[in-house]
C-alpha positions as CSV (number, residue, x, y, z in Angstrom):
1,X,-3.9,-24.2,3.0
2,X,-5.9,-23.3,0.0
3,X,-4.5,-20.0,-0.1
4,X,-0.8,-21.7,-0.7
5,X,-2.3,-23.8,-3.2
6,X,-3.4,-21.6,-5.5
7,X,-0.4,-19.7,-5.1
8,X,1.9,-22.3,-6.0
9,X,-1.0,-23.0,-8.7
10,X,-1.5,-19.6,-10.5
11,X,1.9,-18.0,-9.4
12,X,0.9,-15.1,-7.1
13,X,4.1,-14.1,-5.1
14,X,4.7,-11.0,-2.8
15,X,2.0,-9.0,-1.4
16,X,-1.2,-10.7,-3.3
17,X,-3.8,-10.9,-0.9
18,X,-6.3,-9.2,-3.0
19,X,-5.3,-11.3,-5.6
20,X,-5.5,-14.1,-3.6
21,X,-8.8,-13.3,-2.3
22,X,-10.4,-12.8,-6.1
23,X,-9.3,-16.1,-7.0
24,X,-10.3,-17.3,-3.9
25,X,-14.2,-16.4,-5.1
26,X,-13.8,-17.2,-8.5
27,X,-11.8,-20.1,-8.6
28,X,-14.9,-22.8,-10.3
29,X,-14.4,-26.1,-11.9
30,X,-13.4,-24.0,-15.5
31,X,-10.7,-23.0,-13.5
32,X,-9.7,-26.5,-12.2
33,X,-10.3,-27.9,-15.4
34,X,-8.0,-25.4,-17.1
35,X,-5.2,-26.5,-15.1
36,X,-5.9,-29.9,-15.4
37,X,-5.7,-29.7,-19.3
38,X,-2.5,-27.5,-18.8
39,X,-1.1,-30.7,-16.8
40,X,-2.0,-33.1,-19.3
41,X,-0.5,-30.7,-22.0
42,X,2.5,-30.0,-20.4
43,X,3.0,-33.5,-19.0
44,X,3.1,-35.1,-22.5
45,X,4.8,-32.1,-24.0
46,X,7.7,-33.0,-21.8
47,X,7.7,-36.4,-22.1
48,X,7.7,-36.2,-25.8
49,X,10.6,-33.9,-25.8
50,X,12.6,-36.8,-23.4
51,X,12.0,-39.6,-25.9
52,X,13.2,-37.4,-28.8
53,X,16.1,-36.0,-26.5
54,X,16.9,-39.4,-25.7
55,X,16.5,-41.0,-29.2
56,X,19.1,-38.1,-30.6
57,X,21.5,-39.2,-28.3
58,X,20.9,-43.2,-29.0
59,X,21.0,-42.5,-32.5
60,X,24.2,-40.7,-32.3
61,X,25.9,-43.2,-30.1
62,X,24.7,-46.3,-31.9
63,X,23.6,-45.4,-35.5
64,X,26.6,-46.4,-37.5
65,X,25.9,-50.2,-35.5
66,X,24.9,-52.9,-37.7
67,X,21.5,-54.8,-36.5
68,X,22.3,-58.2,-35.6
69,X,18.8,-60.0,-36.0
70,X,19.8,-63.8,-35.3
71,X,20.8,-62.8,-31.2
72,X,17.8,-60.8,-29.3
73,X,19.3,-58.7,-27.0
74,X,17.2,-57.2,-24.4
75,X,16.5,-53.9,-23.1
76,X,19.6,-53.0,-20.8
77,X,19.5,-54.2,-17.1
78,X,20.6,-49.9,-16.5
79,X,17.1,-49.0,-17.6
80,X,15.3,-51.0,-15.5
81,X,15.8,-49.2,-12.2
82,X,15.2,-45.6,-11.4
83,X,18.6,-45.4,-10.2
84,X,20.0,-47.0,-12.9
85,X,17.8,-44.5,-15.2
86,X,18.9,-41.4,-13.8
87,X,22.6,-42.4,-13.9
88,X,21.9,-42.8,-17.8
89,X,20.4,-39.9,-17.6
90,X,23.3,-38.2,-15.9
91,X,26.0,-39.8,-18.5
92,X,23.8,-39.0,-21.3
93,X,22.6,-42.7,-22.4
94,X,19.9,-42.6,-24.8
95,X,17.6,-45.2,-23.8
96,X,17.8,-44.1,-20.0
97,X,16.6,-40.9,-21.0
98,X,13.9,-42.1,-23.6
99,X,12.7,-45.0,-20.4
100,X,12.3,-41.9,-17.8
101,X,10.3,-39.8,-21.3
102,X,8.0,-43.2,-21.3
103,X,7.7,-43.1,-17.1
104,X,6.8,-38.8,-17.7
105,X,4.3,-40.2,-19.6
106,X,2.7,-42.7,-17.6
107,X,2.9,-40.6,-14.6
108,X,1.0,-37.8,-16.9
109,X,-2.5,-39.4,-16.1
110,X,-1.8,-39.9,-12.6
111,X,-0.8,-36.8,-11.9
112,X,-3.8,-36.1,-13.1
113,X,-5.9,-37.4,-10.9
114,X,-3.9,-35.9,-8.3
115,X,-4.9,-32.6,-9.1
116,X,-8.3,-33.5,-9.6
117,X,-8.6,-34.8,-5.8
118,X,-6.8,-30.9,-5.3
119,X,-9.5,-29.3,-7.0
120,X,-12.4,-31.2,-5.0
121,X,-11.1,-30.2,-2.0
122,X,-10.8,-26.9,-3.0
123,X,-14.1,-26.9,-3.8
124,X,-15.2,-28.5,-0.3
125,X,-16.7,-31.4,-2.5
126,X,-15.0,-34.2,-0.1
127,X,-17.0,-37.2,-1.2
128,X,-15.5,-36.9,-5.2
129,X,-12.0,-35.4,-2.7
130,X,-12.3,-39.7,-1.4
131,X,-13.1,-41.1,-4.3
132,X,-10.4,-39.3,-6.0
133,X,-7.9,-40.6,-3.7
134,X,-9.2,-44.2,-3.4
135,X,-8.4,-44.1,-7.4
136,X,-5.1,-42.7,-6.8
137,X,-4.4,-45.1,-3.9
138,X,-5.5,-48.3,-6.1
139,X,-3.4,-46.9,-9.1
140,X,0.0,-46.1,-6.8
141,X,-0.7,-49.8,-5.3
142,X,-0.9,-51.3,-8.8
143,X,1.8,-50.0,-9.9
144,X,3.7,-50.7,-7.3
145,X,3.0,-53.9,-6.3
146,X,2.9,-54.8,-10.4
147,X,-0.6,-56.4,-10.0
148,X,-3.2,-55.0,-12.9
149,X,-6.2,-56.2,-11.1
């Protein structure tokens, strides 16, 4: 199990098994902690890319509109669904793809501490494994169930 971890992790493919057996010793906290931060990095890398994708393509479909200050209009009902969000996504709506940039974004943390509980078991450190999840298990609920506290 680990083994296919940290191939999926670090990228070993074909015959590896002495590669897989050196990282298998030396894979530390540094380690987990560098993929951790390449996560992070990569998580809000993307997510920034999204919302500037995705403001491109609002500004080009509704720059030349004039702001119409004395009527709020709301955020579209399309954007507040996943499945609305990824058929904007598909059709090339702006503020679909910025909304799934901003959920990249949120997700970024938790994702996070996904691979954190990875890393504890990987180092056989199941108490923090738990806790880990416990977090992760109290954040999914939260979110889904749209209680903070």
């Amino acid at each position: 199990m680990a083994g296919s971890i940290l191939r999926l992790i670090f990228g070993l493919t074909g015959n590896a098994g002495n590669q897989l057996r050196m990282v298998n010793k030396t894979f530390k906290d540094k380690d987990m902690q560098a993929v951790i931060g390449w996560v992070l990095r990569a998580g809000v890398l993307i997510s920034m890319l999204m919302v500037l994708i995705g403001g491109a393509f609002y500004i080009l479909r509704h720059g030349h509109a004039i702001a119409d200050y004395h009527e709020f209009k709301g955020v579209p009902d399309f954007v507040g669904t996943l499945s609305g969000i990824i058929n904007g996504i598909i059709t090339l709506r702006g503020r679909a793809i910025i909304q799934f940039g901003i959920m990249l974004l949120i997700a970024t943390p938790v994702i996070r501490v996904l691979f954190s509980a990875i890393g504890f078991f990987l180092e056989r450190d199941y108490l923090y494994t738990a806790i880990t999840l416990v977090v992760l298990l109290i954040i999914l609920i939260s979110a889904l169930s749209g209680h903070a506290g």
